[in-house]
Residue frames as qw, qx, qy, qz and C-alpha x, y, z in Angstrom:
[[0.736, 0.436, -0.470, -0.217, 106.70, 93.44, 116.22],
 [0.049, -0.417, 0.886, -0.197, 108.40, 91.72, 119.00],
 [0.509, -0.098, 0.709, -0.478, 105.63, 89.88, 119.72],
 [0.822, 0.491, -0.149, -0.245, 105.08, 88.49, 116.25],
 [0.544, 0.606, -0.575, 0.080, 108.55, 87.20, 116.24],
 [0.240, -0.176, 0.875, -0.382, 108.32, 85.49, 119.61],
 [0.841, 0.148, 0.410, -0.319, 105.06, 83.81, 118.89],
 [0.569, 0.645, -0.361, -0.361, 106.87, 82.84, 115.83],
 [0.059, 0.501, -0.834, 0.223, 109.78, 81.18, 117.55],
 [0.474, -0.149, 0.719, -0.486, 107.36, 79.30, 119.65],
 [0.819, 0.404, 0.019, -0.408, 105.59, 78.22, 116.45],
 [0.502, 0.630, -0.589, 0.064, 109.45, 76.56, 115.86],
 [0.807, -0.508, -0.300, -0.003, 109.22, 75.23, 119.05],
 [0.351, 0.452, -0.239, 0.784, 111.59, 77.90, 120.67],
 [0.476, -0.639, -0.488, -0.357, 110.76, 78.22, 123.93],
 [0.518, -0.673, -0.242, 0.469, 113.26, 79.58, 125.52],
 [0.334, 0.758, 0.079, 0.554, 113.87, 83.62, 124.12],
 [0.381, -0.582, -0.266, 0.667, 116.18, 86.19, 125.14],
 [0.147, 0.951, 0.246, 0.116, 115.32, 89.62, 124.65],
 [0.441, -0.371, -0.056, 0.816, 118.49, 92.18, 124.42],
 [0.330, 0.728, 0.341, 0.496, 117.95, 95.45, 123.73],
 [0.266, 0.323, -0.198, 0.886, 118.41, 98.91, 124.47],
 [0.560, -0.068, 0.264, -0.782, 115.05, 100.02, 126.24],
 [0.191, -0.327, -0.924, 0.047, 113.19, 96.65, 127.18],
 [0.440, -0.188, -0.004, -0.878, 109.33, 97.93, 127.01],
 [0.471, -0.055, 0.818, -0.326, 106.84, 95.54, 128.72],
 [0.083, -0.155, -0.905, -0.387, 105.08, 92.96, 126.55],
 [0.551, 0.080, 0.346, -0.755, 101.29, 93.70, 126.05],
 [0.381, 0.155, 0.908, 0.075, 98.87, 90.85, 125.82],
 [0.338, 0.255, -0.112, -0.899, 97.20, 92.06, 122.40],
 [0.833, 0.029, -0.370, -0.410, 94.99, 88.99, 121.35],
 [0.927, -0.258, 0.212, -0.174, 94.90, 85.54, 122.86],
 [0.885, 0.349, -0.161, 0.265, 96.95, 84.11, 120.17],
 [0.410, 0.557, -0.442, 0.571, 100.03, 86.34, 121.38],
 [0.788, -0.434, 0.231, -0.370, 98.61, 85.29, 125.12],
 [0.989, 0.137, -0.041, 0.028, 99.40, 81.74, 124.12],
 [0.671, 0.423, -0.299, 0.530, 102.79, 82.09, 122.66],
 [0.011, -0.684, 0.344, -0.644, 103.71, 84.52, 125.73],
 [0.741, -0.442, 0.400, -0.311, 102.69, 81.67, 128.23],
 [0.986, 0.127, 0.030, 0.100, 104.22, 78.62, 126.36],
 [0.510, 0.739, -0.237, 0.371, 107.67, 80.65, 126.40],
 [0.514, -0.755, -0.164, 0.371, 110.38, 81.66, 128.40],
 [0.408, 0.823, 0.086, 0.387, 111.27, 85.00, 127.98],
 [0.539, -0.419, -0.153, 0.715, 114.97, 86.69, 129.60],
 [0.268, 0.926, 0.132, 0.230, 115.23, 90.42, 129.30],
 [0.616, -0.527, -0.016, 0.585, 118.18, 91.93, 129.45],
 [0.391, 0.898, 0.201, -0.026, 119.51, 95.55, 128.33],
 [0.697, 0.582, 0.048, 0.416, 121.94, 96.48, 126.12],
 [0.077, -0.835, 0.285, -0.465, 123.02, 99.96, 128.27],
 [0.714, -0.644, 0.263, 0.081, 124.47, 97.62, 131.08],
 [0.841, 0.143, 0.252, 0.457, 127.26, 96.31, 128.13],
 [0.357, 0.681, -0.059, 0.636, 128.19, 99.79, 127.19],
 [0.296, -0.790, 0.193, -0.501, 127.84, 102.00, 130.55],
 [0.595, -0.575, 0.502, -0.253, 129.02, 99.02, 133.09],
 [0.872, -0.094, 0.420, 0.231, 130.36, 95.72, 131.17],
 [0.090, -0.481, 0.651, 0.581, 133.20, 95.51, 128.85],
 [0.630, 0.432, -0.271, -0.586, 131.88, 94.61, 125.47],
 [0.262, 0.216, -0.935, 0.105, 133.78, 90.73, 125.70],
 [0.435, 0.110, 0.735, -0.508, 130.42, 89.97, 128.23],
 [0.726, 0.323, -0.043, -0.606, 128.30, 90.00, 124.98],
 [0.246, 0.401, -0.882, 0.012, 130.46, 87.10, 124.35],
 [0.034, -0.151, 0.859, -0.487, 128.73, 85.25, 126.86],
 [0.459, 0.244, 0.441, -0.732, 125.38, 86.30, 126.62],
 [0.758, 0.339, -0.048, -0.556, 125.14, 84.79, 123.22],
 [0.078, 0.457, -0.884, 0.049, 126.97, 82.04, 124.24],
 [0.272, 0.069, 0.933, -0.225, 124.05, 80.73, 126.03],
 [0.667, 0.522, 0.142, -0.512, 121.46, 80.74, 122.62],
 [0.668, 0.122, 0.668, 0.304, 121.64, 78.99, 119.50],
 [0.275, 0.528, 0.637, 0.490, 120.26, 81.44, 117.36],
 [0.139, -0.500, -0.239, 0.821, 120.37, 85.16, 117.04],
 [0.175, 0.783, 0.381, 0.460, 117.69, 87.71, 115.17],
 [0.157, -0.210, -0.069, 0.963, 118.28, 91.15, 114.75],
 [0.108, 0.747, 0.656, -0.024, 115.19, 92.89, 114.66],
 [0.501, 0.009, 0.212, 0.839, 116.38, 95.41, 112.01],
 [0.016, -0.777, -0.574, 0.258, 113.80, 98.01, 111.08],
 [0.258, 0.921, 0.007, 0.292, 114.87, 101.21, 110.97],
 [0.372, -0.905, 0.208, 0.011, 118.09, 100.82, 113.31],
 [0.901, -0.158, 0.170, 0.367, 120.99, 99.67, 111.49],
 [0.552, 0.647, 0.114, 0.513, 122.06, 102.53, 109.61],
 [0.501, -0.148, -0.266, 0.810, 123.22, 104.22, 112.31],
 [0.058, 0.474, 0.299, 0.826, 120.48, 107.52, 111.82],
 [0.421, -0.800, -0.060, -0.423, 119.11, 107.46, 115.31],
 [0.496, -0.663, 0.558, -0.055, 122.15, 106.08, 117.04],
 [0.587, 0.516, -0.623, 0.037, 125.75, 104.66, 115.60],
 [0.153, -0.265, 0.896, -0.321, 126.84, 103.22, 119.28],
 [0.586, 0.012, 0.614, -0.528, 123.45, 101.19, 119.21],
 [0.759, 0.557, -0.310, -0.130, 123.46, 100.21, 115.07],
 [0.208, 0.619, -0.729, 0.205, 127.18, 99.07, 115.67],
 [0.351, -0.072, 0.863, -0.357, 126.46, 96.87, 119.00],
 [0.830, 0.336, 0.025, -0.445, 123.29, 95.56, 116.91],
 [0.689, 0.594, -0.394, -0.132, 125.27, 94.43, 113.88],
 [0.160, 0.555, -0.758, 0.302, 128.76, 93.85, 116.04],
 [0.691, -0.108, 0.550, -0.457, 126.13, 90.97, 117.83],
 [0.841, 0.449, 0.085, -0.289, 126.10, 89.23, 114.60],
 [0.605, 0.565, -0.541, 0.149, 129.70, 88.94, 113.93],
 [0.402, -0.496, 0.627, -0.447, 129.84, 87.39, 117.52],
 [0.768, 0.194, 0.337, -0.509, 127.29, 85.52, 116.89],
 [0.847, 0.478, -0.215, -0.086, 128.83, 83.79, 113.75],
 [0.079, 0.660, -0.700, 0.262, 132.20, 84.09, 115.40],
 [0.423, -0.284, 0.761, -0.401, 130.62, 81.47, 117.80],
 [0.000, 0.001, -0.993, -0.114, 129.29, 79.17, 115.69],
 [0.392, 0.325, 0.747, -0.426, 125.70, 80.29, 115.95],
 [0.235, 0.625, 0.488, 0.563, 122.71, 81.26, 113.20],
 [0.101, -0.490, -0.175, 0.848, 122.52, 84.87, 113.15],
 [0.153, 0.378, 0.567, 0.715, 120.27, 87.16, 110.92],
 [0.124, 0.048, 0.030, -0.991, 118.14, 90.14, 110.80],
 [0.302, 0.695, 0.590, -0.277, 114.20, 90.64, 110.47],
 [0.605, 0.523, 0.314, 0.512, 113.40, 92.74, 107.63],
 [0.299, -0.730, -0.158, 0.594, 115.13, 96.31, 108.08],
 [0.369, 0.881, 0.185, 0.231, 115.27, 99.08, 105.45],
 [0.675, -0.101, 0.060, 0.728, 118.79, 101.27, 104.82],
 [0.034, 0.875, 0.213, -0.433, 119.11, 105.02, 103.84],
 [0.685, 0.663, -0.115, 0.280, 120.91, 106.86, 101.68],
 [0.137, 0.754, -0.350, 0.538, 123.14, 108.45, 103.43],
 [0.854, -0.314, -0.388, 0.149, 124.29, 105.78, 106.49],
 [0.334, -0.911, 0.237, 0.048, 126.82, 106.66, 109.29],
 [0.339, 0.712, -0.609, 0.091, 130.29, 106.06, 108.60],
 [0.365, -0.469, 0.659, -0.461, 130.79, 104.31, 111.66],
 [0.802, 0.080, 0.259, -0.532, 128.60, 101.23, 110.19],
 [0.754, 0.525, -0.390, -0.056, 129.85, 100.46, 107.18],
 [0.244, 0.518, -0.820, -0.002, 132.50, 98.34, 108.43],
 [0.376, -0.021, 0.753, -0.539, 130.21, 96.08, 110.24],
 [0.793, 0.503, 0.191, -0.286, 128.01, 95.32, 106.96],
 [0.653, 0.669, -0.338, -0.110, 130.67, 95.52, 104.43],
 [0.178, 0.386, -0.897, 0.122, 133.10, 92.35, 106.66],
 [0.628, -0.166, 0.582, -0.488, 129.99, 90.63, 107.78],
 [0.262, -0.292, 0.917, 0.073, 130.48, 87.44, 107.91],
 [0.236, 0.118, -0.498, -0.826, 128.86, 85.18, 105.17],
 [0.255, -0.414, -0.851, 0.200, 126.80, 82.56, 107.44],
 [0.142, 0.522, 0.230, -0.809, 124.70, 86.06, 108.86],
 [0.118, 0.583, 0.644, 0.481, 121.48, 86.29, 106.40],
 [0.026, -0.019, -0.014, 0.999, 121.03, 89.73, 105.82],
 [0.143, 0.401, 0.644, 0.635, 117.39, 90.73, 104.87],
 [0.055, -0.265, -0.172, 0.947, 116.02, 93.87, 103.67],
 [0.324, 0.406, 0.844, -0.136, 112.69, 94.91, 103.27],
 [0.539, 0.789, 0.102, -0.278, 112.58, 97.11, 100.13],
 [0.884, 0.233, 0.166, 0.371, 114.37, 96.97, 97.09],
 [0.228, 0.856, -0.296, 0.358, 116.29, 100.36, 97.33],
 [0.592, -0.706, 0.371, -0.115, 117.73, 99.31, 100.81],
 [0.934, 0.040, 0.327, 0.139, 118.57, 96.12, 98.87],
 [0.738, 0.566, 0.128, 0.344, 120.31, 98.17, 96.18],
 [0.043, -0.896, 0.330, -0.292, 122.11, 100.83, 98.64],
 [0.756, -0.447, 0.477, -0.032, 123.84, 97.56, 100.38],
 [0.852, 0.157, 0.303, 0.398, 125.03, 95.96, 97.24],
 [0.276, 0.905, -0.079, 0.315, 126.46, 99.50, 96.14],
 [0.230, -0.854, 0.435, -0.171, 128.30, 99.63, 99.56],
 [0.618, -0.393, 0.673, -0.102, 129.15, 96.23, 100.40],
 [0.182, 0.295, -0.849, -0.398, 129.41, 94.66, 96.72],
 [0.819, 0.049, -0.393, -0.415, 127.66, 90.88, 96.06],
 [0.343, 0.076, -0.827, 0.439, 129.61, 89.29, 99.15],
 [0.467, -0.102, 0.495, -0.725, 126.65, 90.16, 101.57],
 [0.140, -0.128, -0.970, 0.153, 124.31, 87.75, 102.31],
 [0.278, 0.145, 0.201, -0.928, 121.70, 89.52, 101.44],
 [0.073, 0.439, 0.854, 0.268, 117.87, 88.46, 100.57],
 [0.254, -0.191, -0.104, -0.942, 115.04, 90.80, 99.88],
 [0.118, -0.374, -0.916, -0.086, 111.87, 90.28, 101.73],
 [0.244, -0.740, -0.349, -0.521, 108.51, 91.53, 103.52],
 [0.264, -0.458, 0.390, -0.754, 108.23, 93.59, 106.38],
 [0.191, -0.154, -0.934, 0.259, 107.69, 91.45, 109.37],
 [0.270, 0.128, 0.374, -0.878, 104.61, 93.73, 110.29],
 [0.650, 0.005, -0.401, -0.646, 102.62, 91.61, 107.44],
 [0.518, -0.106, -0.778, -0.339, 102.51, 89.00, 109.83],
 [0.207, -0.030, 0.414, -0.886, 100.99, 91.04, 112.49],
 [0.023, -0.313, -0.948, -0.057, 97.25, 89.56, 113.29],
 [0.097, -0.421, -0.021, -0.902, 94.46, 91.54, 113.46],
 [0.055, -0.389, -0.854, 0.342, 92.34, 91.31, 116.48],
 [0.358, -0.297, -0.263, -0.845, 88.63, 92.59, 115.62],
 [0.540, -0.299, -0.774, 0.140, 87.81, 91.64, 119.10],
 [0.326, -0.214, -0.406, 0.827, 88.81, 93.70, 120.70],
 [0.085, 0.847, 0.493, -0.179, 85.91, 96.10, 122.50],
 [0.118, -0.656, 0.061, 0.743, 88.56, 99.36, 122.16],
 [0.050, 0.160, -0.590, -0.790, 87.41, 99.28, 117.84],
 [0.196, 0.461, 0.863, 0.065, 83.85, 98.28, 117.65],
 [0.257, 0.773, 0.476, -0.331, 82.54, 101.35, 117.34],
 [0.265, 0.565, -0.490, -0.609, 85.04, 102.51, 113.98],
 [0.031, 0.002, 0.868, 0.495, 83.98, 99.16, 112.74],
 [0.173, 0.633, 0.736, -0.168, 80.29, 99.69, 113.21],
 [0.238, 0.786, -0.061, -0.567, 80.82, 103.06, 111.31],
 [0.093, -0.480, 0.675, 0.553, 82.12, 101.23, 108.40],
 [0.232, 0.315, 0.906, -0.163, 79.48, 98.67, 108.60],
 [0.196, 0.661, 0.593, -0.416, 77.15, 100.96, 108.59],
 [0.136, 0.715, -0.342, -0.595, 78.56, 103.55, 105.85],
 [0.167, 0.163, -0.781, -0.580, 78.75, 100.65, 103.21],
 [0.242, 0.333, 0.911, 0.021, 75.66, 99.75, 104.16],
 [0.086, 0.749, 0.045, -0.656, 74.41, 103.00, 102.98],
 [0.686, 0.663, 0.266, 0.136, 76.12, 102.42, 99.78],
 [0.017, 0.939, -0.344, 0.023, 79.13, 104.79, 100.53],
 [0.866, 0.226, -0.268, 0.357, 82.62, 103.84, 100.15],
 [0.661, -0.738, -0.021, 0.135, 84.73, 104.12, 103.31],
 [0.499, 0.720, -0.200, 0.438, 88.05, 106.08, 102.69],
 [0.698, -0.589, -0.070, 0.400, 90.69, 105.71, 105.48],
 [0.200, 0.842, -0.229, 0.446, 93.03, 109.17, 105.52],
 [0.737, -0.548, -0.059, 0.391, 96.15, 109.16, 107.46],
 [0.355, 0.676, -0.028, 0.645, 98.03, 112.64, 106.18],
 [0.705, -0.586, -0.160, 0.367, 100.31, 113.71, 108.99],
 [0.012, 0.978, -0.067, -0.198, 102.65, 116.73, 109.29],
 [0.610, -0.303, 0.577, 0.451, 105.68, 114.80, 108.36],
 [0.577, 0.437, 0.562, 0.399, 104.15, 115.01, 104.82],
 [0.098, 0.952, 0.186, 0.221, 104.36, 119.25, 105.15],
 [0.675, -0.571, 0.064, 0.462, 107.40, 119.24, 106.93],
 [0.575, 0.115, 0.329, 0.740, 109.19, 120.81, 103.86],
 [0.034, 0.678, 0.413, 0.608, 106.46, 123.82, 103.22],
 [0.075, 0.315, -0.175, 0.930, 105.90, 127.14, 104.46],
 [0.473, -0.481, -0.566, -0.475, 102.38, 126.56, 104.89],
 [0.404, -0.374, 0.453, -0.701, 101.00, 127.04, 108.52],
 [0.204, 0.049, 0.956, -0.205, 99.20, 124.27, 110.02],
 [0.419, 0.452, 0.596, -0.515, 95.98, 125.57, 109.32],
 [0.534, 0.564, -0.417, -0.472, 96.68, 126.37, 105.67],
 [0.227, 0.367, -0.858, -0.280, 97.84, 122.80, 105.43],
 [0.222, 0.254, 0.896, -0.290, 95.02, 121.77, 107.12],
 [0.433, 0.677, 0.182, -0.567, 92.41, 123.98, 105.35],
 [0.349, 0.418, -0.660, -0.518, 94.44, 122.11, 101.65],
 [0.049, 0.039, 0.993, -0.103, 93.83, 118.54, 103.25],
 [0.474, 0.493, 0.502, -0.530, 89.81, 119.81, 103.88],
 [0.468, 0.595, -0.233, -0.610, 89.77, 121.45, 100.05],
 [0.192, 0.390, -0.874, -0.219, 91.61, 117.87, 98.68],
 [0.035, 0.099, 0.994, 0.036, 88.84, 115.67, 100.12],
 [0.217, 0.506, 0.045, -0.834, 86.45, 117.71, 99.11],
 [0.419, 0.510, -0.456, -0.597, 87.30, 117.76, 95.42],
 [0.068, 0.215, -0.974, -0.034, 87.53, 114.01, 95.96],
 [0.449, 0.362, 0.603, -0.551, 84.02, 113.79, 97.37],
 [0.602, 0.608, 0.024, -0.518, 82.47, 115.35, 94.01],
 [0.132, 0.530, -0.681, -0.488, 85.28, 113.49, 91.51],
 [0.073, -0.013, 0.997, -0.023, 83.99, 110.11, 92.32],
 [0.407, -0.278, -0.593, -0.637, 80.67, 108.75, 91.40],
 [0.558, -0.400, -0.643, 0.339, 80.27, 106.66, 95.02],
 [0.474, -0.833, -0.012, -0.284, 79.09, 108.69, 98.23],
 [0.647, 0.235, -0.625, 0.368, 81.94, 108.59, 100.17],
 [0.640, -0.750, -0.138, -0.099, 82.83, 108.42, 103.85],
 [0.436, 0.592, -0.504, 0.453, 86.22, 109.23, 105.53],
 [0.786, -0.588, -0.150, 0.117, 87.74, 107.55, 108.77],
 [0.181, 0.721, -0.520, 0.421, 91.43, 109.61, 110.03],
 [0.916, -0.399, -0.043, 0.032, 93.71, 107.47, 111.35],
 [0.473, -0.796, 0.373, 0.059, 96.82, 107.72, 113.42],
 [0.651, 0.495, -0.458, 0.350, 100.73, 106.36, 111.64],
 [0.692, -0.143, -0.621, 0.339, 101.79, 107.71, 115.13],
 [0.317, -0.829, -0.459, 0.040, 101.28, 109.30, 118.66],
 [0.484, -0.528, 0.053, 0.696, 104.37, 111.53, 118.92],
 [0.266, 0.077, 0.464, 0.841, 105.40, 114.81, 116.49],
 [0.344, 0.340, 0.157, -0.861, 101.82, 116.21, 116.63],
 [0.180, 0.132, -0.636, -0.739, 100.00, 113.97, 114.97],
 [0.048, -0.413, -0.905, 0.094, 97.38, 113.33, 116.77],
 [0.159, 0.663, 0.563, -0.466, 96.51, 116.97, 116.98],
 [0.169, 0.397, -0.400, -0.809, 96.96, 117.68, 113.36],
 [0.221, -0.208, -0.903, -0.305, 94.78, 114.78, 112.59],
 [0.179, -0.487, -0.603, 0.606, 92.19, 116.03, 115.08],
 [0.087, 0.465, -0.155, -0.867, 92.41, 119.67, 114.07],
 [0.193, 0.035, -0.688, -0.698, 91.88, 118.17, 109.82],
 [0.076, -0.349, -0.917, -0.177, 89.29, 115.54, 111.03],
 [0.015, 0.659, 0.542, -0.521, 86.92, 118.77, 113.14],
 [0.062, 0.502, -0.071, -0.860, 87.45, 121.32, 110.54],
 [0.095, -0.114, -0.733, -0.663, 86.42, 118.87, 107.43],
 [0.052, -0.354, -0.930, -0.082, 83.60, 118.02, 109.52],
 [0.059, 0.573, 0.398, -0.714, 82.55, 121.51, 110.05],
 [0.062, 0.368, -0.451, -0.810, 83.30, 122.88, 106.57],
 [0.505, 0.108, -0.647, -0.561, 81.36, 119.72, 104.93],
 [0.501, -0.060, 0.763, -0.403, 78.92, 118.13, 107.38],
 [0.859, 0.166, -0.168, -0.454, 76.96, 116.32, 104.37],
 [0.613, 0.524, -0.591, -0.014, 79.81, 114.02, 104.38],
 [0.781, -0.621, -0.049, -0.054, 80.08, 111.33, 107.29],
 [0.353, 0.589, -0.609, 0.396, 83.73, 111.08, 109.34],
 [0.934, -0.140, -0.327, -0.012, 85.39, 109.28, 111.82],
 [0.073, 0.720, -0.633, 0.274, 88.32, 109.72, 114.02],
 [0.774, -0.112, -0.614, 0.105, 89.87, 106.70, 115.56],
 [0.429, -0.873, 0.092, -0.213, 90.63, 106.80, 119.01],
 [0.080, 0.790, -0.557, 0.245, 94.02, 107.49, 120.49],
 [0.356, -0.550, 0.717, -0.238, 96.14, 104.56, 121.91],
 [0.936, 0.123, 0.159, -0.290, 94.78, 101.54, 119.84],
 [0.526, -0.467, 0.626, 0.337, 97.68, 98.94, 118.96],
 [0.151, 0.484, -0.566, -0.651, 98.78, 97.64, 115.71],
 [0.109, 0.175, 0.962, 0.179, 96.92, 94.69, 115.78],
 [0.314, 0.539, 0.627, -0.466, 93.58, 96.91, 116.04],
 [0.159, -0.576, 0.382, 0.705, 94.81, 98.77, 113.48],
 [0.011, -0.185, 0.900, 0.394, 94.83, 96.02, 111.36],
 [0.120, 0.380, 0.915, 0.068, 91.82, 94.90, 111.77],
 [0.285, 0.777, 0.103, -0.552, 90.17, 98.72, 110.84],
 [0.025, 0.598, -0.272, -0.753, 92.13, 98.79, 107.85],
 [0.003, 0.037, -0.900, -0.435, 91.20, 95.53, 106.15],
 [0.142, 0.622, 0.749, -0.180, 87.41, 96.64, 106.35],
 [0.178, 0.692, 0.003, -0.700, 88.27, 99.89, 104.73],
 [0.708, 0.684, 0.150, -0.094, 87.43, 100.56, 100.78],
 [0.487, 0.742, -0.146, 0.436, 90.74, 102.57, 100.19],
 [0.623, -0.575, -0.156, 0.507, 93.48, 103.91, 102.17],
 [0.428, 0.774, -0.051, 0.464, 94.96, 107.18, 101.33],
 [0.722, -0.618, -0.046, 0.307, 98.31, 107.57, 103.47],
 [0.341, 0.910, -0.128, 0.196, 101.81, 109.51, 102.92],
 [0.512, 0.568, -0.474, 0.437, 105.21, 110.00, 103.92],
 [0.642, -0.703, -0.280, -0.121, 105.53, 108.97, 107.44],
 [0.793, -0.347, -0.065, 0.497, 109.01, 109.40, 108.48]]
């Protein structure tokens, strides 16, 4: 998503970005367009772990001394559930950030129930120039619970809706030529993305939960009037879910070979992504986290 939010800037005519985070990953060139915006820019990186492990925290002082404008690129890391010292420094960047006179505000970022302790003071005195916004409406309604109607808060969309797709790209031509081809047929193309996160809670083995997932699109096959087809696709590459998606997509296709399938291949970005899913009929997805 960074790279939606820099081509953005540049669309503002922002053209000089710094990057701070905790892990700085390299920038990949996924379409021209985000080509463009990555050459018309100048991007600093610089990581967060040198301000905790080797500067005094008073240097961040500095670093957003020399910007005008700070975004937190909230997500899933303010609540402190995969790291309070890195939520905190996040947030505590924003009350700098206003402290100095600058704009400050989040991307859209989504809250739990059950936050770290350690946060809450960092949401519930932030300052009232600092636009908050969150991208569902429970996140919206667990912030005004903690932090009252003094936040600066606004509800919007995930920044991922303004992810392009690139159906250029050579690494998806052949799951869109299987879609192509499957509605030209007359079938209706059914994208499945059912991952073990969604069984985490059951006894079930893998293979029983894989052998319910086969029996479930099955029954789905016969319920509908339409022929259907089914393409399994990836939420993400870590946790086993590429080879529980693997495992579901060989066993349906053994159990029920009238029926055509798909597997996407492994390592395709979000922008390809995108551009598979808005050619599918349906999507049938689950709990991913």
């Amino acid at each position: 998503m960074l790279l939606v939010l820099i081509s953005q800037l540049v669309g503002m005519g922002y053209t000089k970005i710094g990057v701070l985070n905790f892990s700085i990953a390299e920038l990949k060139d996924y379409s021209p367009q985000y080509q463009s915006a990555l050459r018309d820019s100048q991007i600093e990186y610089l990581s967060l772990k040198k301000i905790t492990r080797l500067w005094p925290l008073c240097f961040l002082w500095l670093l957003l001394f020399r910007y005008r404008k700070l975004i937190v690129m909230g997500a899933d890391v303010l609540d402190g559930f995969y790291s309070e010292q890195q939520s905190c420094l996040y947030l505590g960047s924003l009350h700098i950030a206003a402290a100095l006179g600058r704009d400050a505000m989040t991307t859209g970022f989504s809250f739990n129930s059950s936050p770290k302790t350690a946060v809450l003071p960092y949401l519930q005195h932030m300052p009232h120039s600092v636009k908050l916004f969150v991208r569902d409406k429970r996140s919206l309604d667990r912030l005004l619970a903690i932090c009252g109607e003094y936040l600066n808060i606004h509800l919007t969309a995930d920044l991922a809706f303004l992810l392009e797709p690139y159906a250029e790209s050579s690494r998806i031509q052949c799951s869109l030529d299987f879609i192509q081809q499957q509605q030209q047929d007359g079938r209706l193309v059914i994208g499945v993305n059912l991952n073990p996160e969604f069984f985490a809670h059951s006894s079930a083995s893998t293979n029983t939960s894989v052998a319910n997932c086969c029996v479930f699109l099955s029954e789905l096959t016969q319920a509908l009037p339409q022929k259907l087809s089914f393409m399994f696709l990836y939420h993400d590459y870590r946790n086993g879910e590429p080879e529980f998606l693997k495992k579901l997509f060989e066993d349906f296709k053994k159990e029920y070979p009238d029926t055509p399938v798909h597997c996407l291949p492994l390592g395709l970005n979000t922008q390809e992504l995108k551009a598979i899913t808005a050619q599918l009929d349906f999507l049938i997805t689950c709990k991913m986290h």
